[in-house]
Legacy VTK file of the C-alpha trace (Angstrom):
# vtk DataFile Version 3.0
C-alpha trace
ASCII
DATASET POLYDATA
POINTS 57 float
63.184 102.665 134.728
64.183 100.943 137.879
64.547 102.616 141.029
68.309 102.849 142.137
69.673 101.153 139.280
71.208 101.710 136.084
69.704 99.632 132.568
71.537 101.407 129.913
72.726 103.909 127.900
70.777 106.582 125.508
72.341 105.197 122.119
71.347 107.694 120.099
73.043 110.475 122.253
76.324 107.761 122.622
76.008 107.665 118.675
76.167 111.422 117.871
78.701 112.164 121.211
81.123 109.521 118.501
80.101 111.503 115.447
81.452 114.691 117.026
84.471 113.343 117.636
85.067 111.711 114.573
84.489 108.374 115.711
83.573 106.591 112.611
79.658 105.367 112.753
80.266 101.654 112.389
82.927 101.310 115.040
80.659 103.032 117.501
77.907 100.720 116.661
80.054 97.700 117.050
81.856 99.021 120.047
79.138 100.916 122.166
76.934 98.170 122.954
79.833 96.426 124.758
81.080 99.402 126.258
77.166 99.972 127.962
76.989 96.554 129.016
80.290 96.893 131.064
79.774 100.230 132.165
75.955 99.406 133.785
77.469 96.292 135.603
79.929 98.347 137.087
77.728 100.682 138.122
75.385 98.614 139.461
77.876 96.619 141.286
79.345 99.971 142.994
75.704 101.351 143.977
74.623 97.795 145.304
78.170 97.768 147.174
77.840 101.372 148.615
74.543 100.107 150.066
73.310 103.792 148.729
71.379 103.412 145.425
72.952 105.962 144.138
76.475 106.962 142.546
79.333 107.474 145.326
82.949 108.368 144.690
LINES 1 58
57 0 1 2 3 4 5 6 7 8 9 10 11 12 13 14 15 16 17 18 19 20 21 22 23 24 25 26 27 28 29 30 31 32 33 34 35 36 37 38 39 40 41 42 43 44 45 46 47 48 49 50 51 52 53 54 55 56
């Protein structure tokens, strides 16, 4: 864990949140790993912007 930043994603919760909605199992697995990657630069980038460390709208 890093103070005030974001490293990823709990897959295994991101892997059954796709199962329940039908998402089929390989898709997720091919498509979450990108989505994570985008998601915690974006974050990142918006806390380190906002000067805060933490999330802001």
């Amino acid at each position: 864990m890093l103070p005030g930043a974001v490293i990823g994603w709990d897959m295994g919760a991101a892997l059954s949140m796709a199962q329940a909605l039908g998402v089929p199992a390989i898709a997720a697995a091919e498509l979450l790993p990108v989505l994570e990657a985008v998601m915690v630069a974006k974050i990142n980038e918006q806390m380190e912007t906002s000067g805060t460390g933490s999330f802001s709208s």
